[in-house]
Residue frames as qw, qx, qy, qz and C-alpha x, y, z in Angstrom:
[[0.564, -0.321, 0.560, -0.515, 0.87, 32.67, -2.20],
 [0.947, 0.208, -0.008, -0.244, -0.48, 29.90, -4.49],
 [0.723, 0.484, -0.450, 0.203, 3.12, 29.06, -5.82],
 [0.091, -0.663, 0.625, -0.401, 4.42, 29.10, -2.47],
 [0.790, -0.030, 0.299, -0.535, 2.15, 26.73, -1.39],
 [0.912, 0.401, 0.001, -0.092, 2.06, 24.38, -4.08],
 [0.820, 0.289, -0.436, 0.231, 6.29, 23.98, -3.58],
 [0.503, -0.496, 0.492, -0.509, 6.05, 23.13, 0.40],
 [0.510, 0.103, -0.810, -0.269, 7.09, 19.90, 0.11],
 [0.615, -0.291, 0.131, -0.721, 4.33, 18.35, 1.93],
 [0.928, -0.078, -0.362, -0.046, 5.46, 14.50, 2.13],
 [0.467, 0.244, -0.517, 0.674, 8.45, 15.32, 4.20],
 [0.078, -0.268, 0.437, -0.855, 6.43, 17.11, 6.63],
 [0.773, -0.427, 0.024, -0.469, 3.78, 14.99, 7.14],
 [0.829, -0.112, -0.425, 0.345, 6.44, 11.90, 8.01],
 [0.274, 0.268, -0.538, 0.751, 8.04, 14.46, 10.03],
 [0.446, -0.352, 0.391, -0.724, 4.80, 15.23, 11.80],
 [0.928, -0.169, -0.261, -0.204, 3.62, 11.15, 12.23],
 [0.543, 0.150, -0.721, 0.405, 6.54, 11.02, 14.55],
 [0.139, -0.317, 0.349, -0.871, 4.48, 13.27, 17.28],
 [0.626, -0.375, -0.417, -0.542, 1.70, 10.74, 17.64],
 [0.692, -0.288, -0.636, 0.184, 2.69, 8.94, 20.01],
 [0.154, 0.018, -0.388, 0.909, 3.65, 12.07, 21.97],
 [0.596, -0.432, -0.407, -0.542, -0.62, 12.20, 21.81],
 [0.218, -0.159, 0.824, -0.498, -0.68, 9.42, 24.47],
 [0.796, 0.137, 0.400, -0.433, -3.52, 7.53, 23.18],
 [0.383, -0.228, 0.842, 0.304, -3.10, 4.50, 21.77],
 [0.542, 0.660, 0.520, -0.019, -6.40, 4.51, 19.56],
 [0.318, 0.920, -0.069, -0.220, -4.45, 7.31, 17.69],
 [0.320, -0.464, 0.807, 0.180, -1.19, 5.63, 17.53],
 [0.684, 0.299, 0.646, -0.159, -3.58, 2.49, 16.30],
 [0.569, 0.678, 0.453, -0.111, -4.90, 4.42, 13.24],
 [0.044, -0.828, 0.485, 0.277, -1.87, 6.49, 12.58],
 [0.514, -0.290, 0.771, 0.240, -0.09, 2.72, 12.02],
 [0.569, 0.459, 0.679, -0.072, -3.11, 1.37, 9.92],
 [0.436, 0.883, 0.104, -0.138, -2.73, 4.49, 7.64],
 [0.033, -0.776, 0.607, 0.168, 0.83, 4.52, 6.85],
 [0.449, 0.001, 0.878, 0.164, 0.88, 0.53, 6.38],
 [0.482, 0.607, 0.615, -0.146, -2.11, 0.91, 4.27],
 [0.276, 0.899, 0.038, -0.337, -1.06, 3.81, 2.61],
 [0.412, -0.508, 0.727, 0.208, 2.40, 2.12, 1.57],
 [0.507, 0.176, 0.837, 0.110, 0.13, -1.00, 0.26],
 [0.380, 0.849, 0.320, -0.180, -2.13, 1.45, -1.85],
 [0.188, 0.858, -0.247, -0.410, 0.71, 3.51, -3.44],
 [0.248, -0.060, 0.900, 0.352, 2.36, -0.10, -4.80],
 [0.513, 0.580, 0.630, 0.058, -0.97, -0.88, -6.57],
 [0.274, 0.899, 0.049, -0.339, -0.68, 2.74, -7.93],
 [0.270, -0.603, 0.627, 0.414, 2.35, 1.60, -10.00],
 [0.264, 0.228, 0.923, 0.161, 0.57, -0.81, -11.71],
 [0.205, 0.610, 0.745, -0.175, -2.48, 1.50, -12.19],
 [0.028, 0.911, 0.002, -0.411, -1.78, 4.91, -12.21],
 [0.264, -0.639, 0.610, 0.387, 1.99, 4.40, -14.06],
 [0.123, -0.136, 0.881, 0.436, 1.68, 1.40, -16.42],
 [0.566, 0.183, -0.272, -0.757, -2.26, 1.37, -16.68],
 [0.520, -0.123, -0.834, -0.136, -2.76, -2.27, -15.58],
 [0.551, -0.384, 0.254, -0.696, -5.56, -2.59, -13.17],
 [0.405, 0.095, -0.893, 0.171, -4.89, -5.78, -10.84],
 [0.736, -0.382, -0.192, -0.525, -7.80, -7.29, -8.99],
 [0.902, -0.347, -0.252, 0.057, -5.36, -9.42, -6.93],
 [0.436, 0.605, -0.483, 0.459, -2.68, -7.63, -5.54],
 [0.560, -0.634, 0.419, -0.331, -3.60, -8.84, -2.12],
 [0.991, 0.015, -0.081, 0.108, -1.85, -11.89, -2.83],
 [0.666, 0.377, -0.321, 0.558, 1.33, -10.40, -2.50],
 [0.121, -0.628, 0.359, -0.680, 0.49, -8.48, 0.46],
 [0.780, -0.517, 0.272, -0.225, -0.59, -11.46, 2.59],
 [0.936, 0.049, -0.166, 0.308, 2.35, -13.64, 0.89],
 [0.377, 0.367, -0.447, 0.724, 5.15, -11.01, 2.59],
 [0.474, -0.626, 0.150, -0.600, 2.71, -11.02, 5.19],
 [0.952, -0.254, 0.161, -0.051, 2.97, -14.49, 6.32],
 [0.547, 0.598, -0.391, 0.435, 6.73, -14.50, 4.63],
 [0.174, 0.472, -0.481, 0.718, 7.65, -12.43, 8.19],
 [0.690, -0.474, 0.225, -0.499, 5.44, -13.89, 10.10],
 [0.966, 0.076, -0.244, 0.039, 6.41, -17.68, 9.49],
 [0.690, 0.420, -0.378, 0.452, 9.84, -16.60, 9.63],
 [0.058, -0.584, 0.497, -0.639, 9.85, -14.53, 13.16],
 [0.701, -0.378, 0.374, -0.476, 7.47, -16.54, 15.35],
 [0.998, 0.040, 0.010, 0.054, 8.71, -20.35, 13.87],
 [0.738, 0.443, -0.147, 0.487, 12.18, -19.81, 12.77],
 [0.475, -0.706, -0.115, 0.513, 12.78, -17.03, 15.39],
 [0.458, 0.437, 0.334, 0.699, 14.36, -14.48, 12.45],
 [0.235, -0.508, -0.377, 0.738, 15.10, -11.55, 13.73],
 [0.283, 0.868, 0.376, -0.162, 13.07, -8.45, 11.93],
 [0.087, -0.762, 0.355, 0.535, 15.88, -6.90, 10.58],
 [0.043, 0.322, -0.815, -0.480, 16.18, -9.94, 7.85],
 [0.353, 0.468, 0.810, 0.023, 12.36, -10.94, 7.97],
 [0.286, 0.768, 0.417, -0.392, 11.13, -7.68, 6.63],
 [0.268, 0.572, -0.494, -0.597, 13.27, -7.38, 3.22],
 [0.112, -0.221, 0.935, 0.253, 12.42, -11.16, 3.11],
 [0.372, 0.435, 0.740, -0.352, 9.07, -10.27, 2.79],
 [0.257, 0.665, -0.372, -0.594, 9.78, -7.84, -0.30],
 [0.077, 0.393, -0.885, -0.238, 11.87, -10.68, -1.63],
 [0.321, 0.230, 0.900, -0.187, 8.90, -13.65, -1.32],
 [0.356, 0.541, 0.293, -0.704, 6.60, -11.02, -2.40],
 [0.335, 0.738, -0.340, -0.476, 8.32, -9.92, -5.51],
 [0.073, 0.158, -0.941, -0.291, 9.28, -13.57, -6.63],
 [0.329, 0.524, 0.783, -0.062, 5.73, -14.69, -6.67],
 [0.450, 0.735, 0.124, -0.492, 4.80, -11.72, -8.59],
 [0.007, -0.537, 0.715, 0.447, 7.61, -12.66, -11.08],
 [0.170, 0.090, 0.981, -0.012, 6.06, -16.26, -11.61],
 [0.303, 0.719, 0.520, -0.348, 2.52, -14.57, -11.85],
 [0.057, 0.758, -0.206, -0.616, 3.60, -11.75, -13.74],
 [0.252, -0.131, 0.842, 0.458, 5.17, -13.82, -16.34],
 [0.175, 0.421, 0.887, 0.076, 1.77, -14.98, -17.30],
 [0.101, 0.765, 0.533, -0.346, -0.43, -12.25, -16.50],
 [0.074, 0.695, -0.175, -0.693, 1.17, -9.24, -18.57],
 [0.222, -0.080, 0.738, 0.633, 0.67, -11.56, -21.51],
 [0.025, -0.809, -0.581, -0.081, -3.08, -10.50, -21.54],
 [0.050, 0.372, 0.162, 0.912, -4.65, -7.05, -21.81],
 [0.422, -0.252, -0.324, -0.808, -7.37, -5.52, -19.95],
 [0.784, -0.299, 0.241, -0.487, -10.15, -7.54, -18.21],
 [0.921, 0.052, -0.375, 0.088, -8.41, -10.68, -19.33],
 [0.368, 0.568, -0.409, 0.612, -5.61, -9.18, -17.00],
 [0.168, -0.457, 0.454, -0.746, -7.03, -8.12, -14.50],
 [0.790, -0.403, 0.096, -0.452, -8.63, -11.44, -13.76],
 [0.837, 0.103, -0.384, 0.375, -6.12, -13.95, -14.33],
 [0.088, 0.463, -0.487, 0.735, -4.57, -11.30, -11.36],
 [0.487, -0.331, 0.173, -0.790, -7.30, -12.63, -9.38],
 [0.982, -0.130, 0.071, -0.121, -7.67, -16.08, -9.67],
 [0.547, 0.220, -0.613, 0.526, -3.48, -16.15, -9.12],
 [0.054, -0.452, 0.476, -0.753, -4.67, -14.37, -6.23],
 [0.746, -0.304, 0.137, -0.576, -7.00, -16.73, -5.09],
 [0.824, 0.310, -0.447, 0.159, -4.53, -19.52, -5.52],
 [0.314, 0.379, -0.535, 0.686, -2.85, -18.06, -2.65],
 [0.537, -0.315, 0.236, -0.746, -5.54, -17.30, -0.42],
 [0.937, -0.103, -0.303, -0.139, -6.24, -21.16, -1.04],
 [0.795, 0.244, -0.435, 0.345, -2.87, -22.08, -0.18],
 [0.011, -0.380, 0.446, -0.810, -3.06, -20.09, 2.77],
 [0.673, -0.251, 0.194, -0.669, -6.21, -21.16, 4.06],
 [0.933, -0.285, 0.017, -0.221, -5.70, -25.04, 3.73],
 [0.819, 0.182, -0.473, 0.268, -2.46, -25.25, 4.44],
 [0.756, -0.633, -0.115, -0.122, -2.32, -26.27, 8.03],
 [0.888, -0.167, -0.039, 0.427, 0.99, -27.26, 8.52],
 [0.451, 0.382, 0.101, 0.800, 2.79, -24.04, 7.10],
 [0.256, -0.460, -0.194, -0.827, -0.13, -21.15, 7.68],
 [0.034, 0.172, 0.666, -0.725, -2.16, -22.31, 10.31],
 [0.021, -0.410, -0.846, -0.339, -4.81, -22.92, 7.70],
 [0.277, -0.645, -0.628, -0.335, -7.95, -21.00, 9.11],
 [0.489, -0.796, -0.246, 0.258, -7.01, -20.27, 12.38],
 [0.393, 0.867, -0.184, 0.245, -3.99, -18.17, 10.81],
 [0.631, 0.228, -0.445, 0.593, -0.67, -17.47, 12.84],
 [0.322, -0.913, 0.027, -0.250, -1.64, -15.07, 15.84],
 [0.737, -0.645, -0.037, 0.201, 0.90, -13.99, 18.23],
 [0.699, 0.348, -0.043, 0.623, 3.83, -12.60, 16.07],
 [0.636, -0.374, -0.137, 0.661, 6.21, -11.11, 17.91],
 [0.191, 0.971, -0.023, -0.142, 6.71, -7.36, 18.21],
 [0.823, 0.313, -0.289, 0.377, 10.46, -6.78, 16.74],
 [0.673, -0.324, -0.212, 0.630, 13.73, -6.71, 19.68],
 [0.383, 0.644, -0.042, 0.661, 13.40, -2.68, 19.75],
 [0.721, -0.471, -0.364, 0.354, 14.90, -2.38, 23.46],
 [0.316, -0.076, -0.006, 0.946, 17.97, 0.39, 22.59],
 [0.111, -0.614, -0.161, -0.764, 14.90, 2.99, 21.28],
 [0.645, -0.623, -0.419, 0.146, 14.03, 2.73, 25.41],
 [0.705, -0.427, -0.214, 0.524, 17.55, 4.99, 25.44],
 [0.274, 0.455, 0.336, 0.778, 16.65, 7.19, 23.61],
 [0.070, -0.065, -0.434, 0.896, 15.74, 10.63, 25.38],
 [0.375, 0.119, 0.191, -0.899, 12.73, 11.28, 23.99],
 [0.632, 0.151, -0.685, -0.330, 11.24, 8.16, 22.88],
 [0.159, 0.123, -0.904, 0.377, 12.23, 5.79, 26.25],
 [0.272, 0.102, 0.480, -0.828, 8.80, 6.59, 27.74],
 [0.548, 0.218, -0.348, -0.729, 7.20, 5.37, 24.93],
 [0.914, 0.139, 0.329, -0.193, 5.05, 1.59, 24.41],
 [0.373, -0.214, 0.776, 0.462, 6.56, -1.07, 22.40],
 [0.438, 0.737, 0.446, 0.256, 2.99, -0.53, 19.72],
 [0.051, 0.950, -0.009, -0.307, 4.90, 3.11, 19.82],
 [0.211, -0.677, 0.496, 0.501, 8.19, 2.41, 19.09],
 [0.519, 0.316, 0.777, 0.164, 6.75, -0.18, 16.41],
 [0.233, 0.932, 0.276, -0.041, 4.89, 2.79, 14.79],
 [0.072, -0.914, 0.208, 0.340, 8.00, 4.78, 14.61],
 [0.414, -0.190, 0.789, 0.412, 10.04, 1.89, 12.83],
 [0.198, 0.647, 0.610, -0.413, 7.46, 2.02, 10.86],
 [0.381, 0.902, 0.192, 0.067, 6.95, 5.09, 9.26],
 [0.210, -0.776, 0.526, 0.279, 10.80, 5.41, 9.02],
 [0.524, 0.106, 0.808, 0.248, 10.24, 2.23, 6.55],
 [0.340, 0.755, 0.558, -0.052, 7.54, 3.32, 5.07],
 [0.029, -0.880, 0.194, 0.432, 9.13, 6.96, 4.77],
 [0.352, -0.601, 0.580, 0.422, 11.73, 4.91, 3.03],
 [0.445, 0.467, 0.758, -0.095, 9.50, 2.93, 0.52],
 [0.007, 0.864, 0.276, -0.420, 8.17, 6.16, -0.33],
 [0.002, -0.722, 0.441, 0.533, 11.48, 7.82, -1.78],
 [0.258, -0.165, 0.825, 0.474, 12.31, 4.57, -3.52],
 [0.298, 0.535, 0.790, -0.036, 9.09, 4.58, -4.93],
 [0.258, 0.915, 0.226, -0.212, 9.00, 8.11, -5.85],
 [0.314, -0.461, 0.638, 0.531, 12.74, 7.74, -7.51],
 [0.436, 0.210, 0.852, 0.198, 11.13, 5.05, -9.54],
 [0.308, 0.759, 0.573, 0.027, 8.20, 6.80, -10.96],
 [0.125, -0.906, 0.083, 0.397, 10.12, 9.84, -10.88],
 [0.455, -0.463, 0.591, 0.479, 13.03, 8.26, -13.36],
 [0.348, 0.273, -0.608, -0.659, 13.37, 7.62, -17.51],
 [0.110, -0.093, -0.985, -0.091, 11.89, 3.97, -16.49],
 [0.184, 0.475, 0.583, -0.633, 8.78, 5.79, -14.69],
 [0.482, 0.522, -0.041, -0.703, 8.14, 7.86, -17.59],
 [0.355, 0.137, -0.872, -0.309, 8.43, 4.82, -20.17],
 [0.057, -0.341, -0.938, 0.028, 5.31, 3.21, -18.12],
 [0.054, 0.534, 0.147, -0.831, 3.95, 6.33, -18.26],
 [0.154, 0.389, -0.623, -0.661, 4.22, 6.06, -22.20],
 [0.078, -0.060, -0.983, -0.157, 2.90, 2.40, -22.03],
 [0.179, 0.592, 0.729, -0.295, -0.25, 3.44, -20.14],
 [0.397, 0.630, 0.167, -0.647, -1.05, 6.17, -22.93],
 [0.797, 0.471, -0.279, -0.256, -0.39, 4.24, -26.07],
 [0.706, -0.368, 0.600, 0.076, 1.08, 1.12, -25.31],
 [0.715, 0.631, 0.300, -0.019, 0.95, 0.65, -29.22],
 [0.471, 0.840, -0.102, 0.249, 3.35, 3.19, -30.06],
 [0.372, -0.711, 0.586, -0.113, 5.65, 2.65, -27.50],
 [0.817, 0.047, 0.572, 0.058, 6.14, -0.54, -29.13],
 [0.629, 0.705, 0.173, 0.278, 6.56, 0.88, -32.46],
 [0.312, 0.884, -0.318, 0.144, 9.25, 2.98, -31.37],
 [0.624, 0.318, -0.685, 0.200, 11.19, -0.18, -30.10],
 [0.529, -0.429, 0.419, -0.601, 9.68, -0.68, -25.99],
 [0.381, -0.001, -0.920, -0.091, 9.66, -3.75, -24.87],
 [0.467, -0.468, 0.095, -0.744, 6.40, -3.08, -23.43],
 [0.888, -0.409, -0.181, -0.112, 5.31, -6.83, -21.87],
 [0.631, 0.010, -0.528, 0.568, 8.84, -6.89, -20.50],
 [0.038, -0.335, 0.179, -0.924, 8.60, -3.09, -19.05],
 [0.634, -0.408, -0.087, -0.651, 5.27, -4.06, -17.58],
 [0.826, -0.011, -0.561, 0.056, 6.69, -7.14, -15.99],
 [0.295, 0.272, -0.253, 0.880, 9.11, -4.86, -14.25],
 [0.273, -0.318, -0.087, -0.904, 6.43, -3.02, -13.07],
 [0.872, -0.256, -0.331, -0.252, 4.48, -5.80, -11.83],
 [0.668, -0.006, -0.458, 0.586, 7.63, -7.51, -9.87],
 [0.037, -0.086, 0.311, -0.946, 8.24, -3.59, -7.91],
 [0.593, -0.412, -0.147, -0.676, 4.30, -3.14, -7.33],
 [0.877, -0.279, -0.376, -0.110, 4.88, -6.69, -5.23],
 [0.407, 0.269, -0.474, 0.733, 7.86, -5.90, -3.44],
 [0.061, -0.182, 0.309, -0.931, 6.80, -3.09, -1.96],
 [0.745, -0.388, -0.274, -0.468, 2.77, -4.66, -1.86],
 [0.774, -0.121, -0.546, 0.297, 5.11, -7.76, 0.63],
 [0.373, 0.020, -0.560, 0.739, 6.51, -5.20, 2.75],
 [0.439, -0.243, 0.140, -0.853, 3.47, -3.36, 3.60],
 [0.883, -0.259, -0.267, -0.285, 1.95, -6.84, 4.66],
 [0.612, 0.026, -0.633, 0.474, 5.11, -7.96, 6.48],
 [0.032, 0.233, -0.253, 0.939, 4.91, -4.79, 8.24],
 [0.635, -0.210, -0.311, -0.675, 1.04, -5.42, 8.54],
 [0.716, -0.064, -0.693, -0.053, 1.39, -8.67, 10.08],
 [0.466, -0.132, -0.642, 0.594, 3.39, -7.84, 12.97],
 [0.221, -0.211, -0.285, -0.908, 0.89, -4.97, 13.40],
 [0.726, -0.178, -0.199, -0.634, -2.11, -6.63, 13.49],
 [0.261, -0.404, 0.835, -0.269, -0.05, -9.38, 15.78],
 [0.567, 0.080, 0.805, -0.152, -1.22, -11.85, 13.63],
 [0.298, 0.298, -0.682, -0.598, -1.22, -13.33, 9.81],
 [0.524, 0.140, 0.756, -0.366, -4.25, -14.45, 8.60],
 [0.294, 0.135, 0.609, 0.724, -5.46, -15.47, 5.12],
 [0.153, 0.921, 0.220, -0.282, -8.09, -12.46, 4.75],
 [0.155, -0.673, 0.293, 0.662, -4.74, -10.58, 4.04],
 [0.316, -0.128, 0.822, 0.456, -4.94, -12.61, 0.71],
 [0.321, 0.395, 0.846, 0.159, -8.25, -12.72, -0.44],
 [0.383, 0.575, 0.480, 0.540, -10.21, -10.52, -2.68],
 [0.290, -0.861, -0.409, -0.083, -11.73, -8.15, -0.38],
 [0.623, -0.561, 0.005, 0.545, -8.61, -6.95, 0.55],
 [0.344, 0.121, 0.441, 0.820, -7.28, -6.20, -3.36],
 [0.115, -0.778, -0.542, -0.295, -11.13, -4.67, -3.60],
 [0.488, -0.748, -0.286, 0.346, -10.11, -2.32, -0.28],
 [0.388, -0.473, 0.223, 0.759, -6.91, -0.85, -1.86],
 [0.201, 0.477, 0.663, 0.540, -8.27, -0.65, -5.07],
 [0.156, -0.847, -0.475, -0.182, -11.10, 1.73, -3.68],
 [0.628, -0.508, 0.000, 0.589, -7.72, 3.63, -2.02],
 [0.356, -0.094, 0.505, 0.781, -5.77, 4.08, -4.74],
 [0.080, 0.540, 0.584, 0.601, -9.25, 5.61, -6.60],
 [0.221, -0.902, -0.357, -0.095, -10.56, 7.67, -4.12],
 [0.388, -0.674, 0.149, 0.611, -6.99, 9.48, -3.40],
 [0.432, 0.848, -0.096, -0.292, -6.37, 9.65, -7.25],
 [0.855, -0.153, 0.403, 0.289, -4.70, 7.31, -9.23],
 [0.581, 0.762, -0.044, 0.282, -3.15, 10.26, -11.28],
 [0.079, -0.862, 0.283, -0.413, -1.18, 11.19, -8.45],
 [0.467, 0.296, -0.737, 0.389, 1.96, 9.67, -6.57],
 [0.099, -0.004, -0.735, 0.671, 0.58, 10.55, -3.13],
 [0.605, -0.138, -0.235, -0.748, -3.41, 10.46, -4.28],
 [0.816, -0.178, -0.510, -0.206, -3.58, 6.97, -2.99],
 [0.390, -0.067, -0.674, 0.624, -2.01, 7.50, 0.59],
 [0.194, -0.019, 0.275, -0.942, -4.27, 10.29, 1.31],
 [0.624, -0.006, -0.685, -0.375, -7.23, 7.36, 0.00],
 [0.548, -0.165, -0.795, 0.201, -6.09, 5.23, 2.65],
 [0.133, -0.064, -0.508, 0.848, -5.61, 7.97, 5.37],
 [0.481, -0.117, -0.040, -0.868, -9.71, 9.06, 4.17],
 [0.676, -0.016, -0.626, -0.389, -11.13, 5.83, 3.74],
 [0.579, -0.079, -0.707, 0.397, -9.74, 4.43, 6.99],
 [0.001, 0.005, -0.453, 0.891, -10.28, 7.41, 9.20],
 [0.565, -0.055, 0.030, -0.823, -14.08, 7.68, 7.82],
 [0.714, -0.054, -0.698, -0.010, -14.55, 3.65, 8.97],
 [0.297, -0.104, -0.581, 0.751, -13.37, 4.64, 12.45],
 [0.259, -0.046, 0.102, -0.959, -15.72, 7.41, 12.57],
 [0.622, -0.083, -0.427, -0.651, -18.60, 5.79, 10.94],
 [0.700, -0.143, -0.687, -0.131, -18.73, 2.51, 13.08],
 [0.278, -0.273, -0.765, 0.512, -18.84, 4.31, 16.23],
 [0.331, 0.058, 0.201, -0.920, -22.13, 6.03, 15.51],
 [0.646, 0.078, 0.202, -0.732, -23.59, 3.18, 13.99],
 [0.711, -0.120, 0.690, -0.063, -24.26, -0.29, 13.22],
 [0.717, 0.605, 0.337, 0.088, -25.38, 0.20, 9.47],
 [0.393, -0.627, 0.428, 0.519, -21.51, 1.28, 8.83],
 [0.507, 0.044, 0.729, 0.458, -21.12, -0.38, 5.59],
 [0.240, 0.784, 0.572, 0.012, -24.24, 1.43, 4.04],
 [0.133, -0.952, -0.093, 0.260, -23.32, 4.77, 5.26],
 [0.249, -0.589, 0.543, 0.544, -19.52, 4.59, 3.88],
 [0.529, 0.240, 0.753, 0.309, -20.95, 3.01, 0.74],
 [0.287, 0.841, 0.411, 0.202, -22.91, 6.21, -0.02],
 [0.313, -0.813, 0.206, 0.445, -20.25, 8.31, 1.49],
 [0.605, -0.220, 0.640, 0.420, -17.82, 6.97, -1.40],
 [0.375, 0.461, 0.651, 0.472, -20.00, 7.26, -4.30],
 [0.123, 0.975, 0.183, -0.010, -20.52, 10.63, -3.91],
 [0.148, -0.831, 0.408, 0.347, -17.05, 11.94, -3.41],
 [0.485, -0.049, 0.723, 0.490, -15.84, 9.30, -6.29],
 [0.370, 0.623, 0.577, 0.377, -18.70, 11.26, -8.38],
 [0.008, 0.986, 0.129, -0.103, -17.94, 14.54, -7.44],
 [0.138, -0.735, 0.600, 0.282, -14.26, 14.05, -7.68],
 [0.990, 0.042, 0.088, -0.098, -13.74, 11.52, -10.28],
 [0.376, 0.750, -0.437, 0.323, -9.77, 12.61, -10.10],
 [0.766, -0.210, -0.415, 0.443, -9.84, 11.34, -6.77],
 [0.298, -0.903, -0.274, 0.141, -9.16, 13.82, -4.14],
 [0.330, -0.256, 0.335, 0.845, -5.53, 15.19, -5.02],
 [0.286, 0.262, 0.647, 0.656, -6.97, 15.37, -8.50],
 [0.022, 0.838, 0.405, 0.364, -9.75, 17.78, -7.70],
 [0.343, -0.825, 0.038, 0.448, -7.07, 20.16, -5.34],
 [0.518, 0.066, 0.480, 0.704, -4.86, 19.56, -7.96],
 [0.100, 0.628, 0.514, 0.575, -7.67, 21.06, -10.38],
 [0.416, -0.789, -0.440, 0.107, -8.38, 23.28, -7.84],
 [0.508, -0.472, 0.154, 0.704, -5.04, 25.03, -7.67],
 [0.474, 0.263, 0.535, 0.648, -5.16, 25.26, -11.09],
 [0.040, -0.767, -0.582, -0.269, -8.20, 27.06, -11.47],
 [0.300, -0.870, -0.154, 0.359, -6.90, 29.61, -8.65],
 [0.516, -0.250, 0.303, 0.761, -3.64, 30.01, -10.65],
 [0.193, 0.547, 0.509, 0.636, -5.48, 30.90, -13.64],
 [0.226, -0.899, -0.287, -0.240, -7.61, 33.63, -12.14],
 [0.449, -0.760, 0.118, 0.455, -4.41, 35.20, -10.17],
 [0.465, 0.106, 0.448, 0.756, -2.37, 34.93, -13.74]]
C-alpha cells in the first residue's frame, strides 16, 4: 500500500485538480488558489539556489518585482500583448540576475547572501524613485487582464470570469515552469549543484567549474523568480515596489523552509500552508502576525525538514516496520 502510494504521481494530479476551482464558484477560492500557484512557482525558483546549489539569497525579490514590472510596463504603456510580455519577464529577470550574479557567486556564505540583498535593494530603490518609468510610490495599478476572449468558446470554461480564465492560464504556465524546473534539477547539471552544495571543495578538485555552475544556477533561479512576478503583477492588477523589497525575499524564504528545502515540491506545499494559514488567521483576528509567528516556529521546530521532509521521514519509518 505504502509503495503504491509513494509512486502516485501527485504533481500531475494536483494541476489536474486546480483546474476545478473555478467550477467552486467563489471567487475568494479562485483568489487563493491563484496566490498559491504564483507563489508557489516563486518559492520553488529560490529552492534552486537553496535546496540544489546551497546558496541562500536574501534578495531574490528583486527579480520577482523586476519581471514583475518588466510585464507590467510593457502591457499597460507599450500595449504588448501577454503572449510576448510574459517570457519578457523571464528574460529581464534573468539578465539582471546575470549582472548580479556575476558579482555575487564570487563570495561565500553570509558575504553572499547579503551582497544578494543590497543588489536587491538597489532595485527596490530604482523602483520606488523612479517616477517616470515605475510610478515611483504610487506603483503601476490597473494592468490589464491578458486578451483571453476565444477561452469564452470553450464548452466548459465560457461561463467562467475573466480572474477565472486568468487562473487557468495560469496554472497551465506554472504547470509548465514546473516540468522545466523539475528536468533541470532532475538532469547531470542538477546533480552537479547537488555536488556543489555538499562539498563545493571537491567538486572543484575533480575539475567543476563551481562559481561558473553556480552562476548558472543563479541566472535559472531568476528566470523563473521574473515569471512568477510577471504573472503576479497582472494578478494583483497592479506592480508595485513591495514586490522588490526585502520582506518579500524574507516571505519566500520562510516558503521554501517550511515546505522543505530538501525537496523539489517542499516549497510549493510552503506557499500553499503559509498562505492558506494567513487567510485563516486574519479572519479571526487582529493580532494575525503574532499568532502565525508562533504557528511557524513550532512546525519549523517540530519539522525541521520542512513538511515533505517529515512525510518523507514518515514514509520511511512505515516502510521500515512493513519490511
Amino acid at each position: 500500500m505504502i509503495e503504491r502510494l509513494a509512486r502516485v504521481p501527485w504533481g500531475p494530479l494536483v494541476m489536474v485538480a486546480a483546474f476545478f476551482v473555478p467550477a467552486l464558484g467563489s471567487r475568494f477560492y479562485t483568489f487563493v488558489a491563484t496566490d498559491v500557484v504564483i507563489m508557489g512557482l516563486f518559492a520553488v525558483s529560490l529552492n534552486l539556489l537553496i535546496g540544489y546549489t546551497g546558496l541562500v539569497s536574501f534578495g531574490h525579490a528583486a527579480y520577482f518585482g523586476i519581471g514583475a514590472y518588466t510585464t507590467g510596463i510593457l502591457m499597460k504603456k507599450l500595449g504588448v500583448p501577454f503572449v510576448l510580455a510574459f517570457p519578457a519577464a523571464g528574460l529581464g529577470a534573468g539578465l539582471a540576475a546575470l549582472v548580479f550574479g556575476f558579482f555575487c557567486v564570487r563570495l561565500t556564505k553570509i558575504y553572499f547572501a547579503m551582497l544578494t540583498l543590497a543588489f536587491a535593494q538597489i532595485v527596490w530603490a530604482i523602483c520606488f524613485k523612479w517616477n517616470d518609468v515605475t510610478g515611483g510610490e504610487q506603483g503601476m495599478p490597473e494592468i490589464p487582464y491578458p486578451a483571453l476572449d476565444w477561452m469564452q468558446r470553450l464548452p466548459f470554461f465560457g461561463d467562467f470570469r475573466a480572474s477565472d480564465h486568468f487562473y487557468l492560464v495560469t496554472v497551465v504556465l506554472v504547470a509548465l515552469c514546473f516540468w522545466v524546473l523539475r528536468r533541470i534539477v532532475g538532469s547531470p547539471f542538477g546533480r552537479l549543484l547537488t555536488a556543489i552544495r555538499e562539498n563545493p571543495e571537491r567538486a572543484e578538485f575533480i575539475g567543476v567549474s563551481v562559481r561558473r555552475y553556480e552562476l548558472i544556477a543563479f541566472v535559472i533561479a531568476g528566470i523563473f523568480a521574473g515569471l512568477a512576478g510577471g504573472l503576479f503583477g497582472i494578478f494583483n492588477r497592479g506592480v508595485f515596489p513591495d514586490f522588490a523589497y526585502w520582506t518579500k525575499s524574507s516571505e519566500v524564504l520562510i516558503m521554501t523552509l517550511l515546505g522543505g528545502m530538501g525537496s523539489f515540491w517542499g516549497p510549493a506545499v510552503g506557499a500553499l500552508v503559509l498562505l492558506v494559514l494567513n487567510q485563516q488567521i486574519t479572519s479571526y483576528t487582529e493580532y494575525w502576525p503574532f499568532v502565525l509567528g508562533t504557528v511557524l516556529i513550532v512546525i519549523l521546530f517540530a519539522f525541521p525538514g520542512g513538511i515533505v521532509g517529515a512525510l518523507a521521514a514518515g514514509v520511511t519509518r512505515l516502510r521500515m516496520r512493513h519490511a
